[in-house]
DRENBAGU-381437 format. One record per residue: z, x, y of N, C-alpha, C in turn. Coordinates in steps of 0.2 Angstrom, whole numbers, plus 5000, padded with zeros to 4 digits. Layout:
# residues N
ZXYZXYZXY ...
//
This chain:
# residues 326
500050044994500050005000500050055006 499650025009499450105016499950045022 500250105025500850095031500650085038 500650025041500250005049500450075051 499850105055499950195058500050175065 500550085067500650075074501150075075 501450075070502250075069502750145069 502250205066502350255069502250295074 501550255079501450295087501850315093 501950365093502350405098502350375104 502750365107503250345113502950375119 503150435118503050495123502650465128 502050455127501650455133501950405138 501850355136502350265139502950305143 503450345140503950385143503750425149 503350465146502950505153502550495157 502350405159501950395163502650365169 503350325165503750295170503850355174 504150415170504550485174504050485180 503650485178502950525184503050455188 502950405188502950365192503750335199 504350375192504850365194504950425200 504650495200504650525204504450525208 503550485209503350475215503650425220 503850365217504450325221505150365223 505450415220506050445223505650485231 504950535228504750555235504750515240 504350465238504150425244504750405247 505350375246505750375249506350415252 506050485249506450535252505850545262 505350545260504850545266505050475270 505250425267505150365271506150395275 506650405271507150425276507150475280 506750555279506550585285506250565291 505850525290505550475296505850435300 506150405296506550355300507250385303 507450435303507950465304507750525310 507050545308506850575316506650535320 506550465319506150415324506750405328 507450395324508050385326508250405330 508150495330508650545332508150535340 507550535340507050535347507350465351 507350415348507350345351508250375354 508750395349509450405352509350415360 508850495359508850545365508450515371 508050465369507850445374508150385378 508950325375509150295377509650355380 509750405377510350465383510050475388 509550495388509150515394509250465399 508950385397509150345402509650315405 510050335401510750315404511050365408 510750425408510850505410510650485418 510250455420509750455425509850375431 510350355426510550295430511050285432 511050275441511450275444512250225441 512750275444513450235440513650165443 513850115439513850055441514350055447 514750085448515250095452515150135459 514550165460514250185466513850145467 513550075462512850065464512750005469 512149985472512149915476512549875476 512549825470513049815468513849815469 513949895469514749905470514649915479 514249925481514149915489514249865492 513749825488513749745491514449715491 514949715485515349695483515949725489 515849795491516349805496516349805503 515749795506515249765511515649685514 515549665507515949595508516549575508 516749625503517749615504517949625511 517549695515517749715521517749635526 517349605523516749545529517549495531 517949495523518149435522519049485525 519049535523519649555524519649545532 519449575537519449595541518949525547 519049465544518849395546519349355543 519849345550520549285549520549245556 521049185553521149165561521949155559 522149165563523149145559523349075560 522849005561522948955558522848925553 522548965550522448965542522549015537 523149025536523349085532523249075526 523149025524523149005514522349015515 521948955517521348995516521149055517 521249105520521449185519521549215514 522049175512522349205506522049185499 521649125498521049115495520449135494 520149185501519449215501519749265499 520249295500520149365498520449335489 520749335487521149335481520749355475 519749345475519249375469519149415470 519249475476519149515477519849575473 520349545472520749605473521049575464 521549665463521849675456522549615456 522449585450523249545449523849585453 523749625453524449655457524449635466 523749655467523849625474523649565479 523649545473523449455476524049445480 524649425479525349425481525549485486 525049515489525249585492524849585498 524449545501523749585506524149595508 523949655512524249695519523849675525 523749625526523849615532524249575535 524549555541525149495544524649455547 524549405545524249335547524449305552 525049315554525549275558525449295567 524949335567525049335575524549295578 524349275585523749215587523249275587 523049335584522349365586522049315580 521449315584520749265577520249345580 520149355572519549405570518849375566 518149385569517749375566517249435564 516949465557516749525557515849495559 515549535563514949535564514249555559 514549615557514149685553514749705548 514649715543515149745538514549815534 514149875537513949905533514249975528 513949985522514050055522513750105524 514250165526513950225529514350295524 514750275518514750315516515050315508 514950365503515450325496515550395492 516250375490516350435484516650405477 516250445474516450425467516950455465 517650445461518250465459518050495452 517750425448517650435442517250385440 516950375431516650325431516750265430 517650225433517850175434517950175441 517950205445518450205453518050245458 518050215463517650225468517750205477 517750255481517750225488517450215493 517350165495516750145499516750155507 516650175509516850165516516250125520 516750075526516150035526516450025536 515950015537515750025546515949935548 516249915551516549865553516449845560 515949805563515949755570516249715570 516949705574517449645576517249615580 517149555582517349525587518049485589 518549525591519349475591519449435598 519849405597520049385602520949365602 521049335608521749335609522049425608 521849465609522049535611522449555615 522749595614523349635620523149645624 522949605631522449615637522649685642 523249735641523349785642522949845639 523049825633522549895629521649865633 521749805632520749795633520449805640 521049815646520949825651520949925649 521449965647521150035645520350025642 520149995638519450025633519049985637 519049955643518549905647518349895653 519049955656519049945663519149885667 519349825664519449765668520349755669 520449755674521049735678521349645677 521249635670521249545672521449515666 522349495669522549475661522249405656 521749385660521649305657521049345654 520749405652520049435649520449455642 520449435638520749455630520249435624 519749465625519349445622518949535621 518949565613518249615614518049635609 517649675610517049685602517349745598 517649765595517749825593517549855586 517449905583517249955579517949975572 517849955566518449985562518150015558 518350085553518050115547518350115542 518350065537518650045533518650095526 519150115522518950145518519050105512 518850075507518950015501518650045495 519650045493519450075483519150015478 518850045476518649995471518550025465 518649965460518749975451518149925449 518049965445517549915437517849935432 518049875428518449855421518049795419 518049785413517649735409517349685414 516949725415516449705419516549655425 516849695428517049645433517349695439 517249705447517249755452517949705455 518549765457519049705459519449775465 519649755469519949825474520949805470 520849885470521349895465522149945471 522049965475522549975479522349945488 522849955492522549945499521950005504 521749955508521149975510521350015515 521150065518521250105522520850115528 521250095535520850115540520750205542 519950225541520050295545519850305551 519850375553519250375558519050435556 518150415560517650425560517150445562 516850475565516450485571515750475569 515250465575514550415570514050475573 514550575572514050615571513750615565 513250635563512850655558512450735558 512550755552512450825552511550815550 511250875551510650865552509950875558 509650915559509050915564508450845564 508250855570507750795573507250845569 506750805567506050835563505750865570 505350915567505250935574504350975573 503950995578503150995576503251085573 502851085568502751165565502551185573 502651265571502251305577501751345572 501151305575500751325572500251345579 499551385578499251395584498951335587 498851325593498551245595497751275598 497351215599496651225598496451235604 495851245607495651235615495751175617 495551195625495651105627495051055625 494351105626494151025623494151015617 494351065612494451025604495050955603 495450985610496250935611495850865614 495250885618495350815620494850775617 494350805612493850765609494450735603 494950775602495550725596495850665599 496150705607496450655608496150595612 495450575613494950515614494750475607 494750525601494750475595495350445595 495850485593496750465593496750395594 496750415602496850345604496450285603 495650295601495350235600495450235593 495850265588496150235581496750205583 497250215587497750185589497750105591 497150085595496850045596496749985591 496150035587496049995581496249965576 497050025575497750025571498049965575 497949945579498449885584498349835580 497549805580497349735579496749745574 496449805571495849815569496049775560 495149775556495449745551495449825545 495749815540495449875534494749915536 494149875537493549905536493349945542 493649895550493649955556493950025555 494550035550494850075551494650125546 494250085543493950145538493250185538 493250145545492750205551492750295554 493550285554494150325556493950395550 494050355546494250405539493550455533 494150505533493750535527493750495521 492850485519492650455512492650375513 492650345520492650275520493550265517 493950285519494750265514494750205519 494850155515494950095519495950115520 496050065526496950065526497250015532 497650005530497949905534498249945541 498149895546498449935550499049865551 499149885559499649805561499449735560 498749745565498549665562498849615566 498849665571499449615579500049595578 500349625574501049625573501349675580 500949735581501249775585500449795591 500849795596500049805601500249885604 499649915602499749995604499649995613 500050035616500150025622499950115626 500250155623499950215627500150265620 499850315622499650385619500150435623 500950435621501450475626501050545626 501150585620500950635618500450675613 500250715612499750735608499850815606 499650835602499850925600499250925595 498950975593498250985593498551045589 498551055582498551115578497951145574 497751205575497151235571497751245562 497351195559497851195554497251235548 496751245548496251295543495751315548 495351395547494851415550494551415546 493651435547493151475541493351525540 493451565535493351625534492951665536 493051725537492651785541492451775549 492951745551492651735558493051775562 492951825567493351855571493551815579 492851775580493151735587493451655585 493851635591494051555590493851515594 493251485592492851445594492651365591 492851305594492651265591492451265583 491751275581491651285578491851345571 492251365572493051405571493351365564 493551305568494151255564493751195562 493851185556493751125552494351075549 494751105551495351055548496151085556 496151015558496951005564497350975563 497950985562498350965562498750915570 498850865569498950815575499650785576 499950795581500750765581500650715587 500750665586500650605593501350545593 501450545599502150505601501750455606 501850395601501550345606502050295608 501950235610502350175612501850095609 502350055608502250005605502549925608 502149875609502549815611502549775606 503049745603503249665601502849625603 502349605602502249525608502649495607 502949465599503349415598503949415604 504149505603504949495606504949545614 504349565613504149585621504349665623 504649675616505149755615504649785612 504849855617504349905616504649975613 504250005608504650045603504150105603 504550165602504050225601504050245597 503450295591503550355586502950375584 503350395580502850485579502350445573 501850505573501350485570501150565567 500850595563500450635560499650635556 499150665558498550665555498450725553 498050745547497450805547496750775548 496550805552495850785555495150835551 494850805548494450855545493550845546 493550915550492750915552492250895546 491650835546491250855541490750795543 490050815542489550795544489450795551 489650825555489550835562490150795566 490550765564491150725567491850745562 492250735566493050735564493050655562 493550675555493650635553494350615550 494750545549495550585548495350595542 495850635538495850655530496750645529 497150645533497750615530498250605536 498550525536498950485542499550475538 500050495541500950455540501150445547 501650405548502150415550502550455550 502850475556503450515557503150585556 503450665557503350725557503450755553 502650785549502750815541502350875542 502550915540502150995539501851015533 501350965532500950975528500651055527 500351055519500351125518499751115514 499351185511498751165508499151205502 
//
């Protein structure tokens, strides 16, 4: 009797194809967590980066606004109404001193604040912060002694004045929530500023008539700039750049001043002559009228003016004094 030869067919192979296939699944899942694990480690570094880069919530608008406004409220009483007082401010401030403002409500001065802005802030840490914040009072009922010192008026029944405080307001962020955590400090302040006025490079300036063929276009883009539309103005310009002007928001009134700088010559020229310079640098202080409000405002202006096709053309206008550079 012959023996089915299926009964004794080796395994092996069936065996050696799982292993092989068991191995390609362990790779693949070794490659699918090195991926995923650098996708990780890059995505981590990019939410650090941006958190790196963003302003702390305790220095930001926000914490500005916030203390802009408590000044508004602190520093706006009438001493007829001491509870409502005691009401406006009470969001603003830590459970400790809700039961503690420092101010005395009880005398007849009524304070109303005008302007509450910031003009300065320090960051303590990444919970606490001090703001300091520039205060326009208007009081009245004042000590008509002190008002006649600060006003020169000789006249008890005048108790009325505008005055200035520089407030300085600590402020906390905790679970998310901005709340003033001790009293507020009056400082003083002085409204110097450290700092120089921008002022014109010294650079060489051009002949006169180069000065005044600039300064008769100048003025007829001034002009233009007053009421013209985009396309007049891209008359003015290197490459047709079209650019908005006022649009009769503001009516150009005069040309104060003009300065005329040889900002590039051609190369190899020994004399300076007109055609010498292709590219001037221009500083101009003009004046401006409101129509609406009839107020007349002055500023600076900057061009590089650049010769090309037989005419000056602008090739780049700001506002305000810049020392462009090639």
């Amino acid at each position: 009797m012959l023996k089915n030869p299926l009964k004794f067919k080796s395994k092996t192979p069936m065996k050696a194809k799982f292993i092989k296939i068991g191995k390609y699944v362990f790779w693949i899942f070794v490659i699918l967590t090195f991926i995923r694990g650098i996708n990780s480690y890059f995505k981590h570094n990019e939410v650090d980066a941006k958190v790196t880069n963003e302003i702390p919530y305790i220095i930001s608008g926000a914490a500005q606004g916030f203390a802009s406004a408590f000044a508004t409220d602190y520093l706006t009483f009438n001493s007829q109404d001491t509870e409502e007082y005691s009401k406006r401010l009470a969001p603003y401030l830590s459970y400790g001193l809700k039961g503690d403002i420092p101010i005395d409500t009880n005398k007849d001065t009524q304070l109303t604040v005008n302007h509450a802005n910031v003009v300065d802030l320090k960051q303590i840490n990444n919970k606490r912060a001090d703001i300091y914040i520039k205060v326009d009072i208007e009081a009245r009922n004042v000590d008509s002694s002190v008002l006649q010192d600060q006003v020169g008026v000789n006249n008890d029944k005048v108790r009325n004045a505008k005055i200035v405080r520089y407030l300085q307001v600590p402020i906390e962020y905790e679970d998310n929530k901005l709340f003033v955590y001790d009293y507020p400090t009056f400082v003083n302040r002085t409204p110097e500023t450290k700092g120089e006025t921008a002022k014109i490079p010294d650079f060489p300036s051009v002949d006169g008539r180069l000065k005044e063929t600039i300064e008769k276009m100048t003025t007829d883009f001034f002009k233009t700039y007053s009421s013209g539309s985009s396309s007049q103005l891209a008359v003015y310009m290197l490459n047709n750049q079209e650019l908005q002007g006022y649009e009769g928001v503001l009516n150009f009134e005069s040309l104060d001043n003009i300065q005329v700088i040889d900002f590039q010559k051609t190369k190899n020229t020994d004399t300076k002559t007109n055609s010498d310079v292709n590219e001037v640098l221009v500083y101009t202080t003009t004046s401006w009228i409101d129509p609406l409000t009839n107020m007349t405002s002055k500023q600076h202006h900057t061009f590089i003016y650049k010769y090309e096709n037989d005419r000056w053309l602008i090739k780049q206008f700001s506002g305000g004094y810049k020392e462009w550079r090639k």
